[in-house]
N, C-alpha and C positions, 0 to 999 in steps of 0.2 A: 298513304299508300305503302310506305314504307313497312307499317307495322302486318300488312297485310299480305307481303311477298315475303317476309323473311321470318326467321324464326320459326320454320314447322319443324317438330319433333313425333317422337310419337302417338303421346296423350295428345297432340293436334289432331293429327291425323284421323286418330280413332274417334274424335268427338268428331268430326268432320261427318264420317261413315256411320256412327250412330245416328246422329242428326237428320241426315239424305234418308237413312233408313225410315226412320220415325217417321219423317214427312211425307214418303213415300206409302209410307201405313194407313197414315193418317187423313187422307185421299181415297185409296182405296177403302176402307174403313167409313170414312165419315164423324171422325173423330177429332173434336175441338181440341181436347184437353193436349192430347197426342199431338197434336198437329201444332201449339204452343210451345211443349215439348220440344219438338222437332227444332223448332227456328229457334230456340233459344239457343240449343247445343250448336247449332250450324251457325248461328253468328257468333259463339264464344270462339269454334274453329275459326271462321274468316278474317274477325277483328282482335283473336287474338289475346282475352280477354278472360279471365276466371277468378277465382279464389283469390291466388296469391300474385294477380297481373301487376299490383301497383309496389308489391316490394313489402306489404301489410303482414306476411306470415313469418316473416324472420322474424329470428332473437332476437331481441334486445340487446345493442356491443356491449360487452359487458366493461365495469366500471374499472377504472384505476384502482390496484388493490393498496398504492402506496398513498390514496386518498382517506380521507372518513367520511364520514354524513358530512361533517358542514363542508368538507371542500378545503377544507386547510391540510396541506402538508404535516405527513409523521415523522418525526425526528427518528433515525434510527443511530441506535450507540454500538459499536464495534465491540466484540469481545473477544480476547487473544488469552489462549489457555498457556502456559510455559510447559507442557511434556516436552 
């Protein structure tokens, strides 16, 4: 329930109003395909739910640069110029 009261934004909102629309079409129309349409976008508004819902469309964190491929630590050596 939670996921379902909180968290509207825009792109909610609008797939909400897409969705009613479509379905609303799709009735008067007599259109299956439409009317699938419809309640798909309207349950990704209600529940919340799309593309990037689970966290799957981020970067990759990117890696430690003071690592390498195997995972072992790079010795680094200080160099001191005398000017």
């Amino acid at each position: 329930m939670e996921r379902v009261l909180r968290g509207w934004n825009f792109m909610r909102w609008l797939r909400l109003g897409i969705g009613v629309y479509a379905l609303v079409a799709a009735v008067q129309q007599q259109e299956l395909i439409l009317g699938i349409a419809g309640i798909f976008l309207t349950a990704m508004a209600v529940f919340g739910f799309g593309c990037c819902a689970g966290g799957y469309c981020a970067p990759a964190p990117r890696r430690n640069s003071r690592t390498n491929t195997t995972g072992t630590s790079i010795q680094f050596e200080e160099i001191k110029s005398d000017n």
